[in-house]
C-alpha positions as CSV (number, residue, x, y, z in Angstrom):
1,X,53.1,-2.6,-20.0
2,X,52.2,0.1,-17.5
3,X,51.1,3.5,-18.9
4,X,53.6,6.2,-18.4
5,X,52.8,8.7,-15.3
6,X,50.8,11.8,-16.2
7,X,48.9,9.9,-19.0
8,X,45.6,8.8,-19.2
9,X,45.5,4.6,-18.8
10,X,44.7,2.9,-21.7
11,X,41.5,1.4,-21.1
12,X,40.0,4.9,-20.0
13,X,40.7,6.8,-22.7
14,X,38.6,8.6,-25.2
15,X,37.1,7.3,-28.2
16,X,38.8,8.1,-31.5
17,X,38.7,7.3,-35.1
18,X,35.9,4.8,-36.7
19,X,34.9,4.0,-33.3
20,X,34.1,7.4,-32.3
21,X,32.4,7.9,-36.0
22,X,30.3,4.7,-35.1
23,X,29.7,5.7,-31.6
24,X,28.3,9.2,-33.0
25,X,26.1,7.3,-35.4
26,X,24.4,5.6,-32.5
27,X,23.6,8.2,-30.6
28,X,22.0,10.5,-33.5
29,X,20.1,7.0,-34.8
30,X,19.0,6.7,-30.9
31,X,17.7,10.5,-31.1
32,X,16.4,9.8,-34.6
33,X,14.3,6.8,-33.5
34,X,12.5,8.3,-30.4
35,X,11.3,11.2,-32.5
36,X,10.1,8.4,-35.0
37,X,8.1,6.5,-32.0
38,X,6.5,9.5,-31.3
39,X,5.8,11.0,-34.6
40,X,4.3,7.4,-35.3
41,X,2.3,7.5,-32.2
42,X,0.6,10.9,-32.5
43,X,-0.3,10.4,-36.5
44,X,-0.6,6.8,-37.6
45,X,-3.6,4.5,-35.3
46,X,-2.0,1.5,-33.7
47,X,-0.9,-1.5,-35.9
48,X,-3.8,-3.5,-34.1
49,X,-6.4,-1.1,-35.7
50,X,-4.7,-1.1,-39.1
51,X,-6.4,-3.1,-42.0
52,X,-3.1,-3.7,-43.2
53,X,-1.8,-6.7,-41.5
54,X,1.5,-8.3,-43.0
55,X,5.3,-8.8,-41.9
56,X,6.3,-5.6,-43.9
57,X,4.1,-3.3,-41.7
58,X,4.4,-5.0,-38.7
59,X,8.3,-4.6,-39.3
60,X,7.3,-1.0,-39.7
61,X,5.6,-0.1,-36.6
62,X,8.0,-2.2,-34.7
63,X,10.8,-0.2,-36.1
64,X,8.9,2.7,-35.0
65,X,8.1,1.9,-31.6
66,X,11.2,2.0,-30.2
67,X,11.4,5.1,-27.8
68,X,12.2,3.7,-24.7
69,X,14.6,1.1,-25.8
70,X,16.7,4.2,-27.8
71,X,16.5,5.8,-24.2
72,X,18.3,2.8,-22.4
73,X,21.1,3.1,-25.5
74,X,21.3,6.8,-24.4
75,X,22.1,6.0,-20.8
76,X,24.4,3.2,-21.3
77,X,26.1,5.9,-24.0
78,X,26.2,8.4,-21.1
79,X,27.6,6.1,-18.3
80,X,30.3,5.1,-21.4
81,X,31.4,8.9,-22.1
82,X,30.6,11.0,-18.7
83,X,31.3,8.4,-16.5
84,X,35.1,8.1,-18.5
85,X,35.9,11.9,-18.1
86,X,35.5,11.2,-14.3
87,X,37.6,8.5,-14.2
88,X,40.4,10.1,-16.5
89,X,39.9,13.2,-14.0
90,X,40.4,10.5,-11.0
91,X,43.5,8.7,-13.3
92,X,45.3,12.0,-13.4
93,X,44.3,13.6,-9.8
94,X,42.9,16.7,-11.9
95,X,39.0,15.7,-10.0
96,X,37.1,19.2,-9.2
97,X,33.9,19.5,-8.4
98,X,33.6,22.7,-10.0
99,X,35.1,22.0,-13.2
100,X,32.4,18.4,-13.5
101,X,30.0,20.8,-12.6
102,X,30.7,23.7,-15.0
103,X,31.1,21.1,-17.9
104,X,27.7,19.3,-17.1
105,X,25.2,22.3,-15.9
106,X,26.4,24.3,-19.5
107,X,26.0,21.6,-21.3
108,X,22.5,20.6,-20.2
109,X,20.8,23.9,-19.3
110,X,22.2,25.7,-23.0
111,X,19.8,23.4,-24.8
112,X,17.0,22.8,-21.9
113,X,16.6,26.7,-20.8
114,X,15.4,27.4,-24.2
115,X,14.1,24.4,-24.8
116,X,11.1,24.3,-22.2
117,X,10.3,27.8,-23.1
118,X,9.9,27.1,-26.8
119,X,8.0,24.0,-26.0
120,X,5.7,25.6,-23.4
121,X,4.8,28.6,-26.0
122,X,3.9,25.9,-28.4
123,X,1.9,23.9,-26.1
124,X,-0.3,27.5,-24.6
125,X,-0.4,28.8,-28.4
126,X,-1.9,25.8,-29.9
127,X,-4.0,25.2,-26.7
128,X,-5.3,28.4,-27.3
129,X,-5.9,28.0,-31.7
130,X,-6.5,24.6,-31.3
131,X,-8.6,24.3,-28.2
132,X,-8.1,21.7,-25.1
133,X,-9.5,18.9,-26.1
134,X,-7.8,16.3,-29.0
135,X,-4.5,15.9,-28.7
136,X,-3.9,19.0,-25.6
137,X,-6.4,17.3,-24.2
138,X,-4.7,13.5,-24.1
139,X,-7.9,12.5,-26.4
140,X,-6.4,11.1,-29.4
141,X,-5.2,7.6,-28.5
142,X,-1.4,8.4,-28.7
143,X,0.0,6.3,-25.7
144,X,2.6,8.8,-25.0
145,X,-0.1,11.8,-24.2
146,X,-2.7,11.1,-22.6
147,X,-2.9,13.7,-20.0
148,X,-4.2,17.2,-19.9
149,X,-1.4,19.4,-21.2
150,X,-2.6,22.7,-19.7
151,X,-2.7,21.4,-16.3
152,X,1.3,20.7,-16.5
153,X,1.9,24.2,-17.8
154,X,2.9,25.6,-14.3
155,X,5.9,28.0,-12.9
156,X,6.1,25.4,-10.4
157,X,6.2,22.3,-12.8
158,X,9.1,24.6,-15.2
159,X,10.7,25.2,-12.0
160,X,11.6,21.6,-11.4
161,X,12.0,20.6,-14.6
162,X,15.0,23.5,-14.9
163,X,15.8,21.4,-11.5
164,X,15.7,17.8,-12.9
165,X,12.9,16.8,-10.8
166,X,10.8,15.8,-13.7
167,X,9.9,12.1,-13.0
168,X,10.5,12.0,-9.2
169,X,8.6,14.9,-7.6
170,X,7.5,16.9,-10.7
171,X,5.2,16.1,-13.7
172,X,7.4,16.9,-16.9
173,X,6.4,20.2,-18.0
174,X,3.5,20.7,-20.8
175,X,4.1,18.0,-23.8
176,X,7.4,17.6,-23.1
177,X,7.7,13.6,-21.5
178,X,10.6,12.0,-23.1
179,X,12.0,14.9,-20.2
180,X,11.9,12.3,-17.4
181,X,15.2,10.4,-18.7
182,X,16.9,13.9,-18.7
183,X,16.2,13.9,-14.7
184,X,17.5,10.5,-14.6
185,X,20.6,11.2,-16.7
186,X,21.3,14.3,-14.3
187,X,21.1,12.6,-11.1
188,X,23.4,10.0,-12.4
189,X,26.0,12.4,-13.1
190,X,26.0,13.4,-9.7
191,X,26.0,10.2,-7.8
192,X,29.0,8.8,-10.0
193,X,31.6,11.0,-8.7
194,X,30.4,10.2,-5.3
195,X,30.8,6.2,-5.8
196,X,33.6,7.1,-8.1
197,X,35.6,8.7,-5.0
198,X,34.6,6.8,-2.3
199,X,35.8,3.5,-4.5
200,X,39.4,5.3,-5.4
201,X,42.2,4.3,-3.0
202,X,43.7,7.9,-3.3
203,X,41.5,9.8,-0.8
204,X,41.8,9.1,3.1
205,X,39.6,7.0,4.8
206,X,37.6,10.1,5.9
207,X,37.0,11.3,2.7
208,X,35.7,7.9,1.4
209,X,33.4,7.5,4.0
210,X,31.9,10.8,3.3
211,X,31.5,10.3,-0.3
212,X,30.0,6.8,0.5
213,X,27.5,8.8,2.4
214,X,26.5,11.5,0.1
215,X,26.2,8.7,-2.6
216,X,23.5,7.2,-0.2
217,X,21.2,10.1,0.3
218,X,21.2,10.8,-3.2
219,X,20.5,7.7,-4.1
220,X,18.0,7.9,-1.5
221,X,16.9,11.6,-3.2
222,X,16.2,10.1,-6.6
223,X,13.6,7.0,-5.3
224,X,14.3,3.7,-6.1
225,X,13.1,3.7,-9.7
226,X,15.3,6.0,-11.0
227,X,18.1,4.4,-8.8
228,X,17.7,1.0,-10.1
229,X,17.7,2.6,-13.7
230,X,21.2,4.1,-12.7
231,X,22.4,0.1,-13.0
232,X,22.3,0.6,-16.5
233,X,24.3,3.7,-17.1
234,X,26.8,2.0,-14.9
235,X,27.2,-0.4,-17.6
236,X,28.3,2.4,-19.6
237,X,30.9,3.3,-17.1
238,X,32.0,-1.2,-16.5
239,X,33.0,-0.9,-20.7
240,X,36.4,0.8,-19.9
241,X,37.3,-2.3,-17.9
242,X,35.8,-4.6,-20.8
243,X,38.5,-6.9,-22.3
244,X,39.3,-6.0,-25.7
245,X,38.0,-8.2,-28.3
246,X,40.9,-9.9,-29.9
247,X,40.4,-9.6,-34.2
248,X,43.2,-9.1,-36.0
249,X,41.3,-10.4,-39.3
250,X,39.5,-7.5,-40.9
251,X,36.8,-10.5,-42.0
252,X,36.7,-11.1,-38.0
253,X,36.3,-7.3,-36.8
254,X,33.7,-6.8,-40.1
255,X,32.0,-10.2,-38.9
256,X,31.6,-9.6,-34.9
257,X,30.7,-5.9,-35.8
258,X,27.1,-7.2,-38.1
259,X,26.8,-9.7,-35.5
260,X,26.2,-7.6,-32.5
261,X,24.4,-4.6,-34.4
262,X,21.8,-8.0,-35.1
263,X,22.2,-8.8,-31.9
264,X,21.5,-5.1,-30.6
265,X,18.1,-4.8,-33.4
266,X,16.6,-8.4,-31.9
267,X,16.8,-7.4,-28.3
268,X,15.4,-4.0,-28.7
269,X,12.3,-6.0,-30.9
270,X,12.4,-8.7,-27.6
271,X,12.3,-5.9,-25.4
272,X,9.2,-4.0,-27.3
273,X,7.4,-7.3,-27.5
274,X,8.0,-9.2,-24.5
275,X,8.1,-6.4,-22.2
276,X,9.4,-7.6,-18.5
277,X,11.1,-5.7,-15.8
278,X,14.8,-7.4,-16.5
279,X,14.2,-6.4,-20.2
280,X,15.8,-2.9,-20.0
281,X,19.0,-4.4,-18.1
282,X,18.9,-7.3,-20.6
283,X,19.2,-4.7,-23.5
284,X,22.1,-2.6,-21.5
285,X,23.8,-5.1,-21.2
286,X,23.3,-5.9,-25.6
287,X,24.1,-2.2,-25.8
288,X,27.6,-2.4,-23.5
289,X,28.6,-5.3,-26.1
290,X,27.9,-3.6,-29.1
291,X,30.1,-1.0,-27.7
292,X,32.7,-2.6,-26.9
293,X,32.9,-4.8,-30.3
294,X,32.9,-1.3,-31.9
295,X,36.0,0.0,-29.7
296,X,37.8,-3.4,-30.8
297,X,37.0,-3.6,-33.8
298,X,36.1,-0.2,-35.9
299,X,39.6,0.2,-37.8
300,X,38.3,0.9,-41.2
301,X,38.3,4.5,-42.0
302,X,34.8,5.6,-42.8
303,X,33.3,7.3,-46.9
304,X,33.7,10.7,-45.9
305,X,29.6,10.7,-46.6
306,X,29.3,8.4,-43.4
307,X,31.9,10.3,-41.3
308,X,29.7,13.7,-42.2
309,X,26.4,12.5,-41.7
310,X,27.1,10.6,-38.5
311,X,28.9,14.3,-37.1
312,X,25.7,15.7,-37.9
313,X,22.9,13.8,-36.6
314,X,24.9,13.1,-33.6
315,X,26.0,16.6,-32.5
316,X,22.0,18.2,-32.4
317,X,20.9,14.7,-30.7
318,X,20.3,16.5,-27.4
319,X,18.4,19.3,-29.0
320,X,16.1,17.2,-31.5
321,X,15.2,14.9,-28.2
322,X,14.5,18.0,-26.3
323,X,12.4,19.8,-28.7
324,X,10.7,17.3,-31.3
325,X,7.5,16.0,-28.8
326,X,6.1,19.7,-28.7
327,X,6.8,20.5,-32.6
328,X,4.9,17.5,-32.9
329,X,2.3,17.4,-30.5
330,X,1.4,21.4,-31.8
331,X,1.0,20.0,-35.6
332,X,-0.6,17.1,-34.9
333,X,-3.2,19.5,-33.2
334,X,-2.7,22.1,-36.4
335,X,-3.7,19.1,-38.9
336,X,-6.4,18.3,-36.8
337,X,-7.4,14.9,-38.4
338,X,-7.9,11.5,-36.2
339,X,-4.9,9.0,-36.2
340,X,-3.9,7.8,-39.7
341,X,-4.2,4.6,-41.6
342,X,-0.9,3.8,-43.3
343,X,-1.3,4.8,-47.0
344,X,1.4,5.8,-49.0
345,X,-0.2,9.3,-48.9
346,X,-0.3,9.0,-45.1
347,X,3.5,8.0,-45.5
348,X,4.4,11.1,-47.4
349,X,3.0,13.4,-45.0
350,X,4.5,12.0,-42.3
351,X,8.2,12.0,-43.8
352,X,6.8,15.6,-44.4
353,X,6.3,16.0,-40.7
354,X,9.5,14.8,-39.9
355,X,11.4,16.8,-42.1
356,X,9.5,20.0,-40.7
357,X,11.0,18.8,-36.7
358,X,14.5,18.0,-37.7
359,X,15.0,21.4,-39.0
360,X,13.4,23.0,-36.7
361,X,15.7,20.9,-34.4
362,X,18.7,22.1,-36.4
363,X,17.6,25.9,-35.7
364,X,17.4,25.2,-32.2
365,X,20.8,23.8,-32.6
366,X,22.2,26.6,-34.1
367,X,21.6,29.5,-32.2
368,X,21.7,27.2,-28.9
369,X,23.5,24.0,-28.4
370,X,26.5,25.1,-30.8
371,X,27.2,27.8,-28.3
372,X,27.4,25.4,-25.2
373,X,31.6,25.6,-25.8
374,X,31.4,29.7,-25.8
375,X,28.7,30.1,-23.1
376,X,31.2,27.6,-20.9
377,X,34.4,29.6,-21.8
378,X,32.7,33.0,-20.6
379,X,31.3,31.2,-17.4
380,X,34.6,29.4,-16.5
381,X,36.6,32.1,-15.3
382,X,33.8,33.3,-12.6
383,X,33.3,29.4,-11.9
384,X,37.1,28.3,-11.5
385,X,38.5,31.9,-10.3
386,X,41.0,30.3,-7.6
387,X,41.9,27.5,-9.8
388,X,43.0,29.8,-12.4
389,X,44.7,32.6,-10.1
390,X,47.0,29.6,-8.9
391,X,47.5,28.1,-12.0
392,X,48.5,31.7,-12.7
393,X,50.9,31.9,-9.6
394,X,52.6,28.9,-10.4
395,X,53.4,29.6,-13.5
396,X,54.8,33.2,-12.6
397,X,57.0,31.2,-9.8
């Protein structure tokens, strides 16, 4: 059955009950386990130079070493939940430009204008208490620094990160390097509409061709690495044209739901251990799955205890990825000791350490990202003056 005019189709709208609850508790698990990767990486010495070799541990630093595979469940979230508000915009001929734009910038530059000025005073304060060298200085081991940090402390290098250059013509700035998927996820939001549009078979011919074109050069802006990466957040954006998963049986939905969260957990650990350049588009596609077993088949209202916590992880995500590497980097360098082995002492202090960055995360949250909805109702009226004057004078009419 067709949908009725002036509502969105079916297959494009929003998330909503369990499913959204689920979807949340992805994406705050995803934030959650890059901050783990790198907390693991700057404190603990590698699993190969641990005395302690047994299936437990090795479960543990695997577990822990997930970063870049939680990033690719970020995009293929992103291409899922931006690329659908474009498509409902397209669905219901309400696309502007203006209003994408006013939506996306606030919601990105709230938490990251702050953000890289918190992180860059932690990186030249504990550069200067704590010295160059160690971990400032890329000298500890940790695979994910291993650069001189003062020499990425730069007006120029801040400058293209608030840009979203990081990755493509800028270093990330200071500490910061889980930054360069932030880039990515910005250039993808802008070359979307353009495919989106020149794709629809609303617009004239004209106006296809030209978004056709303007999807080439950026394309051609971001360098092929970052393009090819945008395949994956496009996966994202393919799960509204999914079929549903027919499961009436709440054994079936329960079933096919374990089955691809096991099937999500073994390809990360494939991914992390046989590392290959298909093995990122191999795990989008695991993540595009999940998802769309969790929109068929999440019925089951939630314990209020999983509904709350799943809110609340998932709604600071953005700020605890922003912020956590320089919390880190800036204790690790206050502690001052070399890499630890795991002992349970070890273990303690680092579920210490973590504590310390999520709620330092959740103060960032607070007085930042929870105003990204107040700061974008003050802005919208200078943004979308003529669309609200008319909206005004057709009303009055």
């Amino acid at each position: 059955m067709p949908d009725p005019p002036g509502q969105v189709p079916s297959h494009l709208r929003s998330p909503h009950g369990s499913a959204s609850i689920y979807l949340d508790a992805l994406r705050g698990i995803a934030a959650v386990g890059v901050c783990l990767s790198h907390l693991r990486d700057f404190f603990f010495v590698d699993y190969a130079q641990s005395p302690h070799h047994n299936p437990l541990m090795a479960a543990a630093y695997l577990s822990t070493g997930l970063g870049h595979q939680w990033v690719v469940v970020f995009f293929v979230l992103s291409g899922y939940l931006v690329g659908g508000s474009v498509l409902r915009s397209l669905a219901l001929d309400r696309w502007s430009w203006r209003g994408y734009l006013l939506n996306r910038m606030t919601r990105l530059w709230t938490v990251l204008v702050p953000a890289l000025i918190l992180g860059g005073t932690l990186d030249f304060v504990g550069i200067h208490l704590f010295g160059s060298n160690g971990i400032y200085g890329g000298q500890t081991g940790a695979h994910e620094l291993s650069i001189q940090v003062s020499s990425r402390l730069t007006a120029t290098i801040l400058a293209g990160n608030y840009a979203f250059l990081q990755g493509i013509y800028v270093p990330t700035f200071g500490s910061n390097g889980p930054l360069w998927s932030l880039a990515n996820e910005f250039w993808y939001y802008v070359a979307f509409p353009f495919l989106a549009c020149a794709l629809w078979n609303r617009p004239s011919p004209g106006r296809r061709l030209l978004n056709a074109v303007l999807l080439i050069a950026v394309v051609a802006f971001m360098r092929p690495p970052v393009a090819l990466m945008g395949l994956i957040w496009l996966m994202g954006v393919a799960i509204h044209y999914a079929p549903q998963v027919p499961a009436n049986n709440i054994l079936l939905r329960r079933g096919l739901m374990i089955a691809a969260a096991m099937a999500l957990g073994m390809a990360m650990a494939w991914c992390k251990v046989k590392p290959n350049p298909a093995a990122d588009y191999v795990l989008g596609l695991v993540v595009s799955g999940l998802i769309v077993v969790v929109l068929s088949c999440a019925r089951t209202p939630m314990p209020r205890a999983f509904n709350w916590t799943s809110h609340a992880i998932s709604r600071s995500s953005y700020t605890l990825y922003l912020v956590h590497v320089p919390a880190l980097v800036f204790l690790a360098a206050w502690i001052g000791s070399a890499r630890w082995i795991p002992s349970l002492q070890h273990l303690l202090r680092g579920v210490g350490i973590f504590a310390l960055v999520m709620v330092y995360a959740q103060i960032v949250w607070f007085f930042f990202e929870k105003r990204t909805d107040s700061i974008r109702a003050r802005i919208k009226p200078l943004i979308l003056r003529d669309n609200l004057a008319g909206a005004r004078t057709l009303t009055r009419a």
